[in-house]
The first five atom37 places (N, CA, C, CB, O) and aatype in JSON, in Angstrom:
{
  "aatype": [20, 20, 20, 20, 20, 20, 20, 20, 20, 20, 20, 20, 20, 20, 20, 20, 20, 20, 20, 20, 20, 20, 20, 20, 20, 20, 20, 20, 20, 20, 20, 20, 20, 20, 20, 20, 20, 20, 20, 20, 20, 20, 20, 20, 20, 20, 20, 20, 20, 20, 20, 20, 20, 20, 20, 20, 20, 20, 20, 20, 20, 20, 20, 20, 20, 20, 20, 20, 20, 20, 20, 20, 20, 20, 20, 20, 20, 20, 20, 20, 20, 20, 20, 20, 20, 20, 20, 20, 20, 20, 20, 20, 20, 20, 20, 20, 20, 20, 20, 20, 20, 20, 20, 20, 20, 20, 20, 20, 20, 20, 20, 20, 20, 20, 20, 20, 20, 20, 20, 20, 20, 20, 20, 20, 20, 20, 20],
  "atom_mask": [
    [1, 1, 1, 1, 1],
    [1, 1, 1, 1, 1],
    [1, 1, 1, 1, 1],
    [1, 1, 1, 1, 1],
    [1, 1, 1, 1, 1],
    [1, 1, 1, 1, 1],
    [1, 1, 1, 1, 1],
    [1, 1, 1, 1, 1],
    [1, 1, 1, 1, 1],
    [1, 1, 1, 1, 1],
    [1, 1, 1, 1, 1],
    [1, 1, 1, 1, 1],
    [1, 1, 1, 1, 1],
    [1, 1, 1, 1, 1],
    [1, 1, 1, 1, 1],
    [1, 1, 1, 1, 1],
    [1, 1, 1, 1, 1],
    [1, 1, 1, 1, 1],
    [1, 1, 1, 1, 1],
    [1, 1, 1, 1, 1],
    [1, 1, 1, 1, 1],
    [1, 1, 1, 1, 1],
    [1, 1, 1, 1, 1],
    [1, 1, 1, 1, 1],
    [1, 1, 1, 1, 1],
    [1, 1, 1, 1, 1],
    [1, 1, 1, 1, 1],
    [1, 1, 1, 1, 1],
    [1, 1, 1, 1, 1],
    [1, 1, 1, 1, 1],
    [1, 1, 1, 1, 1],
    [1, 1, 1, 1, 1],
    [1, 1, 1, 1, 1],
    [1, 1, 1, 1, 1],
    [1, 1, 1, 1, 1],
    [1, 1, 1, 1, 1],
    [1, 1, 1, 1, 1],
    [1, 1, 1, 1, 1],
    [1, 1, 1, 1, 1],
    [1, 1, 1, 1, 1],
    [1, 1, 1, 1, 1],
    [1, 1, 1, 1, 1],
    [1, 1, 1, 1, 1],
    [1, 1, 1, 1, 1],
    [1, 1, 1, 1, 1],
    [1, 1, 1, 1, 1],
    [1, 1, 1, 1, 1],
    [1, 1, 1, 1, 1],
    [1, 1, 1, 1, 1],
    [1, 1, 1, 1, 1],
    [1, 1, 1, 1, 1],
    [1, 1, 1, 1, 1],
    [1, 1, 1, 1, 1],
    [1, 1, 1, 1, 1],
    [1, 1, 1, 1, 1],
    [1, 1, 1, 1, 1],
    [1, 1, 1, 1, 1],
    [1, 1, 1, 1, 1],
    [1, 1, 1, 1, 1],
    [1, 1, 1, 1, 1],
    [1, 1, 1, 1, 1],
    [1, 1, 1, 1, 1],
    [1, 1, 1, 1, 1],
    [1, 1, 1, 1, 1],
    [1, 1, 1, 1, 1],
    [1, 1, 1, 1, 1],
    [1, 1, 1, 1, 1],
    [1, 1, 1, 1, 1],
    [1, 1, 1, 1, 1],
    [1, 1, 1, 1, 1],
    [1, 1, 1, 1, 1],
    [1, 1, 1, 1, 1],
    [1, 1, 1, 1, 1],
    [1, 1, 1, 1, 1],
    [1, 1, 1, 1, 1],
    [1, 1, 1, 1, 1],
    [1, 1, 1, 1, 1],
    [1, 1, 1, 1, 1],
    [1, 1, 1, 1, 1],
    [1, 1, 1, 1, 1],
    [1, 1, 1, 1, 1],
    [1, 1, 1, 1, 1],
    [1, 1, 1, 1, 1],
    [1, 1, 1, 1, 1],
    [1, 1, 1, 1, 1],
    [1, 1, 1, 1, 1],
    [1, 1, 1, 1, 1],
    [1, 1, 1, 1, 1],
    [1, 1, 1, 1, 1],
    [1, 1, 1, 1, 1],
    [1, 1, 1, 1, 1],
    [1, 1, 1, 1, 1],
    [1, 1, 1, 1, 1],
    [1, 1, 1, 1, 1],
    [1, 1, 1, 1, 1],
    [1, 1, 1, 1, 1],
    [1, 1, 1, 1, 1],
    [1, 1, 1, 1, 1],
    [1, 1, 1, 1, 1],
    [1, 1, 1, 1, 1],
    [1, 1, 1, 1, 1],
    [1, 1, 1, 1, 1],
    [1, 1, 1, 1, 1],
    [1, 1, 1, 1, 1],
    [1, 1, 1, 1, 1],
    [1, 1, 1, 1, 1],
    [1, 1, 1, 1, 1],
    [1, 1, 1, 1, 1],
    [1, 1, 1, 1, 1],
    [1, 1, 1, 1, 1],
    [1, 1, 1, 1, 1],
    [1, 1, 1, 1, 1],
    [1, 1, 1, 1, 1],
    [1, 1, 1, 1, 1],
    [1, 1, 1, 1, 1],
    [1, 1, 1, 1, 1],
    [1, 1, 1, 1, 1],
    [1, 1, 1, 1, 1],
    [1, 1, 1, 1, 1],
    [1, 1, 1, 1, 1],
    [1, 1, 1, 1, 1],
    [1, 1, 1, 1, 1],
    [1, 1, 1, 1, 1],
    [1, 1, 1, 1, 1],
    [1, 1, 1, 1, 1],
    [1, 1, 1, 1, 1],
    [1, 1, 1, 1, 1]
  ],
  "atom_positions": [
    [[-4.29, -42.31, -52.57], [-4.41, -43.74, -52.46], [-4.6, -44.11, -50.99], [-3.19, -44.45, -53.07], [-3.97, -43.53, -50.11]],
    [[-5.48, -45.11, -50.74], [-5.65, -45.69, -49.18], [-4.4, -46.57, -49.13], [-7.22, -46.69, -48.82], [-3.99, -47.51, -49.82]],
    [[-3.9, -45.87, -47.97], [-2.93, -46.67, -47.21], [-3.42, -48.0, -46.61], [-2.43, -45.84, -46.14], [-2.7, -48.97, -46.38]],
    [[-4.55, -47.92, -46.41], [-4.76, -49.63, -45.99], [-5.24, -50.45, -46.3], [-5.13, -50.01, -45.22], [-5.93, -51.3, -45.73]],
    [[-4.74, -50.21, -47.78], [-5.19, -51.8, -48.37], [-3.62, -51.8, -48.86], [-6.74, -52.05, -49.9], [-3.48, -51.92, -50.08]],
    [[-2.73, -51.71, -48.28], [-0.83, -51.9, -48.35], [-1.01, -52.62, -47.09], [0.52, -50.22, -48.26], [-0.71, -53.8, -47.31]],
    [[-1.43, -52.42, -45.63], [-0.86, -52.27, -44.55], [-1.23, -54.09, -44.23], [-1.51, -50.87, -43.55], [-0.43, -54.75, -43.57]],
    [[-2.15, -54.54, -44.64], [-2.24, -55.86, -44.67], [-1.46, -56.7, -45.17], [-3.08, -56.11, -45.07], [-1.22, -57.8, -44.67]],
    [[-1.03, -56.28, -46.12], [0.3, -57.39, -46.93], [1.4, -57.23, -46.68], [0.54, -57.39, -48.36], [2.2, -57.14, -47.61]],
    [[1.82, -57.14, -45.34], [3.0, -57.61, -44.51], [3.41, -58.88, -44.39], [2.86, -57.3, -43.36], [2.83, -59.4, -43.44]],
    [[4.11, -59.55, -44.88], [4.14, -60.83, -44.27], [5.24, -61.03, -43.03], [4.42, -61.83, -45.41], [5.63, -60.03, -42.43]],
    [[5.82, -62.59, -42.59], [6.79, -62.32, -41.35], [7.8, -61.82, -41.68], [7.22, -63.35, -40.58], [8.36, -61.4, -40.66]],
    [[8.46, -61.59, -42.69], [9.43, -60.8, -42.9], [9.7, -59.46, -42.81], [9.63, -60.99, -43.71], [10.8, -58.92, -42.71]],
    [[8.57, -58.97, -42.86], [8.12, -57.05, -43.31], [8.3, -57.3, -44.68], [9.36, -55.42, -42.7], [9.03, -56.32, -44.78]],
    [[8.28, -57.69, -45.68], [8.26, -57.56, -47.17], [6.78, -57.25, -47.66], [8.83, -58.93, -47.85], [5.66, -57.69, -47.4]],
    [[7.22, -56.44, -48.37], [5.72, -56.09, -49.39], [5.5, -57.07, -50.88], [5.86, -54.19, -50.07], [5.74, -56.66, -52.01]],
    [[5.04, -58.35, -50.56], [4.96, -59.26, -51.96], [4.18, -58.67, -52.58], [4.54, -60.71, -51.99], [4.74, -58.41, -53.65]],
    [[3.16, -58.27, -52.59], [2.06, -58.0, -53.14], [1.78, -56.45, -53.5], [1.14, -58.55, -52.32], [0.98, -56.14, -54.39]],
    [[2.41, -55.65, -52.85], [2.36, -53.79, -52.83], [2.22, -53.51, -54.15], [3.83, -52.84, -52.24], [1.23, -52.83, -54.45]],
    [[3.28, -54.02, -55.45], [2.57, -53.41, -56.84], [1.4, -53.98, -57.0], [3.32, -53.63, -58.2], [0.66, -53.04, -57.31]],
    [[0.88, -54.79, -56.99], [-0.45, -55.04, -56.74], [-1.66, -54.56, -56.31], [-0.42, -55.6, -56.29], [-2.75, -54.74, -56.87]],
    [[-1.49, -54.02, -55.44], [-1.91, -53.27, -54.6], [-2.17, -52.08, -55.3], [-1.11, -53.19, -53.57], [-3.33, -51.7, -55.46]],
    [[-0.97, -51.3, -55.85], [-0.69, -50.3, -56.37], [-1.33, -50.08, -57.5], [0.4, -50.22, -56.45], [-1.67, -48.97, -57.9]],
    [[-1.49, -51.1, -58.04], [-1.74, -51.19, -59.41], [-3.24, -50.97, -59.45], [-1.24, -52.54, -60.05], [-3.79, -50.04, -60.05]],
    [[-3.94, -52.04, -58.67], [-5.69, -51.99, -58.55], [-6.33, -50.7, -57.52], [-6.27, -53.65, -57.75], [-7.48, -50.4, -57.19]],
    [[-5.15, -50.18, -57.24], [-5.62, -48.89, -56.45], [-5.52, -47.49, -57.67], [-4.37, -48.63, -54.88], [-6.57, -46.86, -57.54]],
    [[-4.98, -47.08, -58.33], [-4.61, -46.36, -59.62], [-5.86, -46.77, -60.97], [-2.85, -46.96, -60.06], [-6.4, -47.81, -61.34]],
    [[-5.92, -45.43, -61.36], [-5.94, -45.44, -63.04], [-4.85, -46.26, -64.02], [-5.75, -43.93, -63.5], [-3.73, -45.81, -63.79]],
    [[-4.84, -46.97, -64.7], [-4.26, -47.31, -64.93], [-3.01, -45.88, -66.24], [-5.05, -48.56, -65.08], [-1.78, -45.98, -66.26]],
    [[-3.75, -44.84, -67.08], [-2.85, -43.63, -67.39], [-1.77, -43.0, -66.03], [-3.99, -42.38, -67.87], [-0.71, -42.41, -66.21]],
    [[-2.56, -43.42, -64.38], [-1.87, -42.33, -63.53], [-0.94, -43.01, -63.71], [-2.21, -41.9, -62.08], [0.09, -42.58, -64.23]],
    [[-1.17, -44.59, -63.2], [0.11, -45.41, -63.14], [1.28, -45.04, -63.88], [-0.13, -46.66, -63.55], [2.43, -44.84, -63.49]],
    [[0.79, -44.97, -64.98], [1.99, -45.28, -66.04], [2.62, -43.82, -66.24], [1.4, -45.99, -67.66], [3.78, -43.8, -66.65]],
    [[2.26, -43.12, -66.11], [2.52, -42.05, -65.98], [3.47, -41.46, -64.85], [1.5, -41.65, -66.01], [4.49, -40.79, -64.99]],
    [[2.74, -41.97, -63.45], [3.66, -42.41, -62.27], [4.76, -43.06, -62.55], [3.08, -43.22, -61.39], [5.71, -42.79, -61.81]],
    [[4.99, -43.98, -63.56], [6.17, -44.85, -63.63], [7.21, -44.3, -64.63], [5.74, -46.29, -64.05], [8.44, -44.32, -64.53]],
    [[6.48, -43.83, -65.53], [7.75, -43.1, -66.05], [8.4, -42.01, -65.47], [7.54, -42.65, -67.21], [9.56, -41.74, -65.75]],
    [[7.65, -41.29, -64.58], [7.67, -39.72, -64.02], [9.46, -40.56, -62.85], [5.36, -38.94, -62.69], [10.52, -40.04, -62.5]],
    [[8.93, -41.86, -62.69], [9.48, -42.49, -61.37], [11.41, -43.04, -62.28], [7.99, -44.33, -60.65], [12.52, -42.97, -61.75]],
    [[11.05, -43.48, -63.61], [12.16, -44.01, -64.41], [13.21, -42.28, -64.65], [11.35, -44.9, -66.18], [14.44, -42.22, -64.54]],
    [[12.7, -41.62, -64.83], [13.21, -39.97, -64.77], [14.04, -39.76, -64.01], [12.33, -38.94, -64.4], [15.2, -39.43, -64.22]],
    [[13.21, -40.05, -62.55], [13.42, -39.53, -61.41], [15.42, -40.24, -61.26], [11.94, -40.18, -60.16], [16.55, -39.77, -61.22]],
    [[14.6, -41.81, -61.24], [15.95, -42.62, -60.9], [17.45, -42.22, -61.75], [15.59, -44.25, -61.26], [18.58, -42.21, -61.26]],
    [[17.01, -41.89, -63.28], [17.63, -41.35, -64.32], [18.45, -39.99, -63.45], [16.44, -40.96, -65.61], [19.66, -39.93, -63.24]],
    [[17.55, -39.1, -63.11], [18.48, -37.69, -62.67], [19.44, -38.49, -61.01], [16.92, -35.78, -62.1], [20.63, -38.21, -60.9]],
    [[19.13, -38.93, -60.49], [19.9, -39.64, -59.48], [21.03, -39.62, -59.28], [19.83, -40.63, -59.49], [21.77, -39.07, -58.46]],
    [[21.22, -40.79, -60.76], [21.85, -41.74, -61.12], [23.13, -40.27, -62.18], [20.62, -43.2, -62.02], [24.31, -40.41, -62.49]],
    [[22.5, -39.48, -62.34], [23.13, -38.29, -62.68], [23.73, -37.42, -62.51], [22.88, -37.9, -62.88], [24.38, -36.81, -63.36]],
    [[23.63, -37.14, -61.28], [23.51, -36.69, -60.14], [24.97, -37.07, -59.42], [22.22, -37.25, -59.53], [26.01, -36.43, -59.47]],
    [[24.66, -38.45, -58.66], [25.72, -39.53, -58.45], [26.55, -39.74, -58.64], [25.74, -40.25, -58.62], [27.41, -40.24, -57.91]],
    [[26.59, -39.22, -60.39], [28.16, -39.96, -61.56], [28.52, -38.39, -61.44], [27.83, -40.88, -63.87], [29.49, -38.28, -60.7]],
    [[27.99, -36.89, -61.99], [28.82, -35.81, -61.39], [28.98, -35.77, -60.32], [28.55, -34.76, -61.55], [29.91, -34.99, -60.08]],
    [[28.44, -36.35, -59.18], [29.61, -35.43, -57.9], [30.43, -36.82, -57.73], [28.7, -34.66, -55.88], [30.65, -36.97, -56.53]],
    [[30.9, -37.77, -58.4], [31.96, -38.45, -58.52], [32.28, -39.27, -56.88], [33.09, -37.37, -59.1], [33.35, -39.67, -56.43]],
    [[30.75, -39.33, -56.21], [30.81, -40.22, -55.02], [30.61, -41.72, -55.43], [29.72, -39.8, -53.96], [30.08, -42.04, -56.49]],
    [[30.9, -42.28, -54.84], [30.77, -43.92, -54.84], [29.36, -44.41, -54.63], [31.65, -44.59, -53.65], [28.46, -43.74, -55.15]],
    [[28.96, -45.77, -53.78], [27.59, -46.22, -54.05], [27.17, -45.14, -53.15], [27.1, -47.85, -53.7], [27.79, -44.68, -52.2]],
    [[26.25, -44.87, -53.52], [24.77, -44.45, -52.51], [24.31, -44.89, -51.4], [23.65, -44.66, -53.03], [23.7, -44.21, -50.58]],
    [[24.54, -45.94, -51.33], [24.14, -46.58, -49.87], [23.1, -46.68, -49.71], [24.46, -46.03, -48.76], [22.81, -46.79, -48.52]],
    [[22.14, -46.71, -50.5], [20.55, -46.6, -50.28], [19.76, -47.82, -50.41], [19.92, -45.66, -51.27], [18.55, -47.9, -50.2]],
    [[20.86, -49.18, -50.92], [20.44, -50.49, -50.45], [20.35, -50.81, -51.99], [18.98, -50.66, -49.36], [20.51, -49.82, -52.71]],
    [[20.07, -52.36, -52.8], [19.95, -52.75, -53.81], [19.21, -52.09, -54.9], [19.65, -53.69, -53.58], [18.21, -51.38, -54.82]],
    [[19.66, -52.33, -55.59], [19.21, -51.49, -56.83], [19.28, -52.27, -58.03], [20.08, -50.23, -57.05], [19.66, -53.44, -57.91]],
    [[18.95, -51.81, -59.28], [19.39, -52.33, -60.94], [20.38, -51.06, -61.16], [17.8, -52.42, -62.39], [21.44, -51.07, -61.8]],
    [[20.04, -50.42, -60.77], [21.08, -49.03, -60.91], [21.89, -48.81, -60.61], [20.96, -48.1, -60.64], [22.69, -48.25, -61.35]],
    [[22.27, -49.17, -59.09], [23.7, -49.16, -58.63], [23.97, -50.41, -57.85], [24.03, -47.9, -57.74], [24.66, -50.44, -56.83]],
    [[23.3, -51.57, -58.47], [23.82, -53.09, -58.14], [23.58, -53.53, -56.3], [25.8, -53.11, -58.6], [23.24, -52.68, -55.47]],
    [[23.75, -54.46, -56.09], [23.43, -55.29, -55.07], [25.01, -55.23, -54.22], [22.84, -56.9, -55.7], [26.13, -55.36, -54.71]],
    [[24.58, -54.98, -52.69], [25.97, -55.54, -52.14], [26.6, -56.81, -52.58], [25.87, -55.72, -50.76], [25.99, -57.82, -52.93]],
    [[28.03, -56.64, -52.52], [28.5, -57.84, -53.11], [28.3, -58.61, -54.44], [28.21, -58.54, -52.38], [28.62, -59.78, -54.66]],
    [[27.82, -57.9, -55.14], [27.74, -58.91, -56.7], [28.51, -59.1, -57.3], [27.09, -58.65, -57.72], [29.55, -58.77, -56.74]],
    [[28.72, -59.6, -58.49], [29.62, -59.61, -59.25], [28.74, -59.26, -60.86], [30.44, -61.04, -59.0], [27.54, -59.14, -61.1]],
    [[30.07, -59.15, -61.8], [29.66, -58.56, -63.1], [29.72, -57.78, -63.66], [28.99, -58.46, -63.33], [29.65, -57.74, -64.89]],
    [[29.94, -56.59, -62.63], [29.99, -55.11, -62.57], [28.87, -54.48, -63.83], [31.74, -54.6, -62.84], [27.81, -55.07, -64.06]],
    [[29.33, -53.1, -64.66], [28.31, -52.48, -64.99], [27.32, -53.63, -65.7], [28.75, -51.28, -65.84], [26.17, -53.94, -65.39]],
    [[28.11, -54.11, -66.68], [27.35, -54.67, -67.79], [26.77, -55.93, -67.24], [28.22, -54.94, -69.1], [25.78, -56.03, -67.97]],
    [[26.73, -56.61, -66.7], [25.96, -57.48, -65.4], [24.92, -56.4, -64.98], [27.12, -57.95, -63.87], [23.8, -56.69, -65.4]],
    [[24.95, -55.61, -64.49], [23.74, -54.55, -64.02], [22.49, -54.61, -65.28], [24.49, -52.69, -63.89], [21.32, -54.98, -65.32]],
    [[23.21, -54.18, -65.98], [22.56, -53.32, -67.37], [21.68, -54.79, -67.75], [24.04, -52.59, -68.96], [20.57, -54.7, -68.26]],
    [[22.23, -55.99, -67.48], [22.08, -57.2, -68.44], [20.41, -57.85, -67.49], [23.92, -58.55, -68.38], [19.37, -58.4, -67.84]],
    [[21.08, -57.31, -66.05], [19.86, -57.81, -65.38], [18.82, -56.7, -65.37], [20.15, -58.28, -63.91], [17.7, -57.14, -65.1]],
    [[18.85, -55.69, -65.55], [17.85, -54.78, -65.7], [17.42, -55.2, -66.92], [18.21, -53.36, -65.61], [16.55, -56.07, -66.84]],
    [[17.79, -54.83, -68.17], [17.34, -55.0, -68.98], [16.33, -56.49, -68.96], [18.34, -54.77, -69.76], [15.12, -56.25, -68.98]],
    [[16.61, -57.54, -68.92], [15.87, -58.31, -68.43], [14.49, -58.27, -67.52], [16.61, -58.77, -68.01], [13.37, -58.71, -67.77]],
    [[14.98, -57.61, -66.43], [13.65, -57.2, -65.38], [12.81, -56.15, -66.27], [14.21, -56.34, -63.69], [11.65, -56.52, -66.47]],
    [[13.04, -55.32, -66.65], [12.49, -53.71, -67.14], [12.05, -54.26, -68.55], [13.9, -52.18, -67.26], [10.87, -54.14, -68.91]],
    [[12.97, -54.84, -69.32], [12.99, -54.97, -70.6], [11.78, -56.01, -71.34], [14.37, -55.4, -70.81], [11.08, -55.85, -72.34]],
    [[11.88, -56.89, -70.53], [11.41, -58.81, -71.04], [10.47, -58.89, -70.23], [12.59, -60.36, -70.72], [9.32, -58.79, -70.64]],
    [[10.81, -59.15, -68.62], [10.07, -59.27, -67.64], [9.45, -58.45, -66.94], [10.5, -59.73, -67.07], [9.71, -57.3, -67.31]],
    [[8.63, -58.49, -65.94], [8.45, -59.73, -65.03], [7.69, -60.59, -65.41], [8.03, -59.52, -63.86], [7.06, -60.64, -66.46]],
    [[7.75, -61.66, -64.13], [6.74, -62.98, -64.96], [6.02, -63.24, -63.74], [7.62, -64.66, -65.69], [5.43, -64.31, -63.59]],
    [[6.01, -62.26, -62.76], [4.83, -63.03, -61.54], [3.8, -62.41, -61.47], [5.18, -63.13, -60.0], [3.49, -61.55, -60.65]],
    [[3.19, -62.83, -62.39], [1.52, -62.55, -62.65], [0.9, -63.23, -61.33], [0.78, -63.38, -64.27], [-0.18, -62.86, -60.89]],
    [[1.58, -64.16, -60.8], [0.45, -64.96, -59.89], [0.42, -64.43, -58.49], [0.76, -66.6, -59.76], [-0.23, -65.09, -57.67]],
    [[1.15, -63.14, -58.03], [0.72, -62.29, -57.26], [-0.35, -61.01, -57.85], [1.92, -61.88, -56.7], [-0.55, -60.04, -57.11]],
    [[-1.0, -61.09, -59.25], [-2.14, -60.31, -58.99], [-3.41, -60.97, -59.17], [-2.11, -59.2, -59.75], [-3.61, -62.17, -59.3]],
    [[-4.59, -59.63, -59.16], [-5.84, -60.6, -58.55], [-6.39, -60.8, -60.22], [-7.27, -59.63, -57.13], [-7.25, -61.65, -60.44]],
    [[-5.92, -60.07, -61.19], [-6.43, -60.24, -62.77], [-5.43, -60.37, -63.66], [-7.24, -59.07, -63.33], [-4.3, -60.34, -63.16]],
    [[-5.53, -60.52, -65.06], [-4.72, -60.45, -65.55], [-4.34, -59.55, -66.09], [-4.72, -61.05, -65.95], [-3.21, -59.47, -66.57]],
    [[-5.42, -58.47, -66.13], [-5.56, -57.13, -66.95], [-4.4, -56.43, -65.73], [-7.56, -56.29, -67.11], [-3.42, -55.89, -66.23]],
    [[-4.46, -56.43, -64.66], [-3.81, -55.75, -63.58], [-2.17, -56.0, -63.86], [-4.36, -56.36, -62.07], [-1.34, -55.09, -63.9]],
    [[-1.9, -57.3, -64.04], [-0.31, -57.55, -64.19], [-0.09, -57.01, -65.82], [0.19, -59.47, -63.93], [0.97, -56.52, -66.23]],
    [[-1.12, -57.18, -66.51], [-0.91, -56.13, -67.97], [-0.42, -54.98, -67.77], [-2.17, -55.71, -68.75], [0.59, -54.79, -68.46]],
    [[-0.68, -54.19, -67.16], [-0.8, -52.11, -66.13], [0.43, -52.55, -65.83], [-2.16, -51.44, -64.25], [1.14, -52.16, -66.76]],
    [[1.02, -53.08, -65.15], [2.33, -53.47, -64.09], [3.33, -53.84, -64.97], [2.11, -54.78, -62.97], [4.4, -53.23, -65.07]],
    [[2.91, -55.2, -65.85], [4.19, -55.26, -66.45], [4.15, -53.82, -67.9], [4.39, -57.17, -67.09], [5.1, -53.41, -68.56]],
    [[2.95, -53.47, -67.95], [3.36, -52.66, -69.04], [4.24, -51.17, -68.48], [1.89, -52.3, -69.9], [5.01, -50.54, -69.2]],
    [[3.86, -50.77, -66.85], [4.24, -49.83, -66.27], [5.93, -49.99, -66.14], [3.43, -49.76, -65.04], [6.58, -49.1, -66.68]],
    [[6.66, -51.09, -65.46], [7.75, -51.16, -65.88], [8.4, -50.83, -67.42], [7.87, -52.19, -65.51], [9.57, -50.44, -67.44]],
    [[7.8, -50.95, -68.5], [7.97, -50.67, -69.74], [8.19, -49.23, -69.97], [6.94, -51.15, -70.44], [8.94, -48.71, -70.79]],
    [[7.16, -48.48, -68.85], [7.11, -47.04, -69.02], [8.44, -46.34, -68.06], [5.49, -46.48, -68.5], [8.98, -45.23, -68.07]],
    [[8.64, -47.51, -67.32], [9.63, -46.66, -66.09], [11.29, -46.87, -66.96], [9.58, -47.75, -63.98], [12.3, -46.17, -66.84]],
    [[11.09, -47.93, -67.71], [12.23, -47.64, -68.31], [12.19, -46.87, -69.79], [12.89, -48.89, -68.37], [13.08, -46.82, -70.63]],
    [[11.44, -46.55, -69.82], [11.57, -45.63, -71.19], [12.07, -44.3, -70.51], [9.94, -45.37, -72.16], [12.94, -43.57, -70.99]],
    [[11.3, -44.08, -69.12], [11.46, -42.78, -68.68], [12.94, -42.55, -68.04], [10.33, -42.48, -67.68], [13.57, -41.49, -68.07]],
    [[13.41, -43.97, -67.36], [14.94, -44.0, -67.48], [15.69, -43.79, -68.89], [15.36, -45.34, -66.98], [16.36, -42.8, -69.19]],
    [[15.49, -44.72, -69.56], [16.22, -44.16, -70.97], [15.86, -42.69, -71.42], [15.76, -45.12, -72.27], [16.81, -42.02, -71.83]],
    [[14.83, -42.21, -71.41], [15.0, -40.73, -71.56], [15.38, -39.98, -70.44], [13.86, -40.15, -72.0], [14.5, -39.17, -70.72]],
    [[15.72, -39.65, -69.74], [16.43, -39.45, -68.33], [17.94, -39.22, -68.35], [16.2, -40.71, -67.44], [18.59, -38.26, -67.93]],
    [[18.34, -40.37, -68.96], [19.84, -40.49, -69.43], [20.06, -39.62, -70.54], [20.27, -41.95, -69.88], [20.92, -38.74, -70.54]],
    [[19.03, -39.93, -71.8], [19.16, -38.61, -72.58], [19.68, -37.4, -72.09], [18.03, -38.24, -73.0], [20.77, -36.85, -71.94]],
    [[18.39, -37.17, -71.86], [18.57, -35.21, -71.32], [19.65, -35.74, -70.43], [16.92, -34.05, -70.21], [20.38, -36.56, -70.98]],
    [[19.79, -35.58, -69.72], [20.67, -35.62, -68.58], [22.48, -35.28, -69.6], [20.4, -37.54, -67.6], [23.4, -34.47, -69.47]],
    [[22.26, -36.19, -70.34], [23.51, -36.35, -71.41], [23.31, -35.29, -72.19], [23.58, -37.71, -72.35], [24.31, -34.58, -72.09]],
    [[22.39, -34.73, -73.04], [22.34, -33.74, -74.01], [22.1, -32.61, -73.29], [21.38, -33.95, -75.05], [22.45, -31.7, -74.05]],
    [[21.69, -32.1, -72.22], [21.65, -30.92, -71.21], [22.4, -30.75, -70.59], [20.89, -30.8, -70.45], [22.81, -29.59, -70.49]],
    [[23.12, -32.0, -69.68], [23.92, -31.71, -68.85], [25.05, -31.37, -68.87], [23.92, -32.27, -68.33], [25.64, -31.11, -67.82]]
  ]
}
């Protein structure tokens, strides 16, 4: 993938609004999704990972997985807002340039959590 069609959508913050976007019209839409589940796995063994060696947060900054500094709700607050994001949503179509593109995206989240829910599987029935 060309790195520079990311390197423009900096805004003053350093935030990437637009990067799945980006991501999305730069990809096949099979690699994508494929990418995204390979990526829901990934987070899955982590998150697996994490809970056997019985360390605390990760420290690796906000997550759906291991929650936001300071939140409240604890697990099932997590689970409730993921599920939501992963599950239902997203709804900001109006950062892409088609509609077919936020189709790939929101359907790719669909794939990243399947690949999390199977992730947890194995992880549970192997581990």
């Amino acid at each position: 993938m060309d790195v520079s069609i990311i390197v423009p959508m900096f805004n003053e913050e350093g935030s990437l609004p637009h990067l799945y976007a980006a991501i999305v019209s730069a990809m096949a839409p099979a690699v994508y999704l494929r990418t995204q589940h390979r990526r829901g796995r990934g987070i899955a063994m982590l998150a697996s990972v994490q809970r056997s060696a019985g360390a605390g947060d990760p420290g690796a900054g906000p997550s759906l997985a291991w929650g936001e500094p300071g939140e409240t709700g604890g697990v099932w607050g997590r689970r409730l807002r993921a599920f939501w994001k992963k599950g239902v949503g997203p709804f900001d179509a109006g950062n892409f340039h088609s509609i077919r593109a936020f189709g790939v995206f929101w359907l790719g989240e669909k794939f990243e959590a399947a690949g999390y829910l199977r992730g947890v599987w194995e992880s549970r029935k192997f581990g």
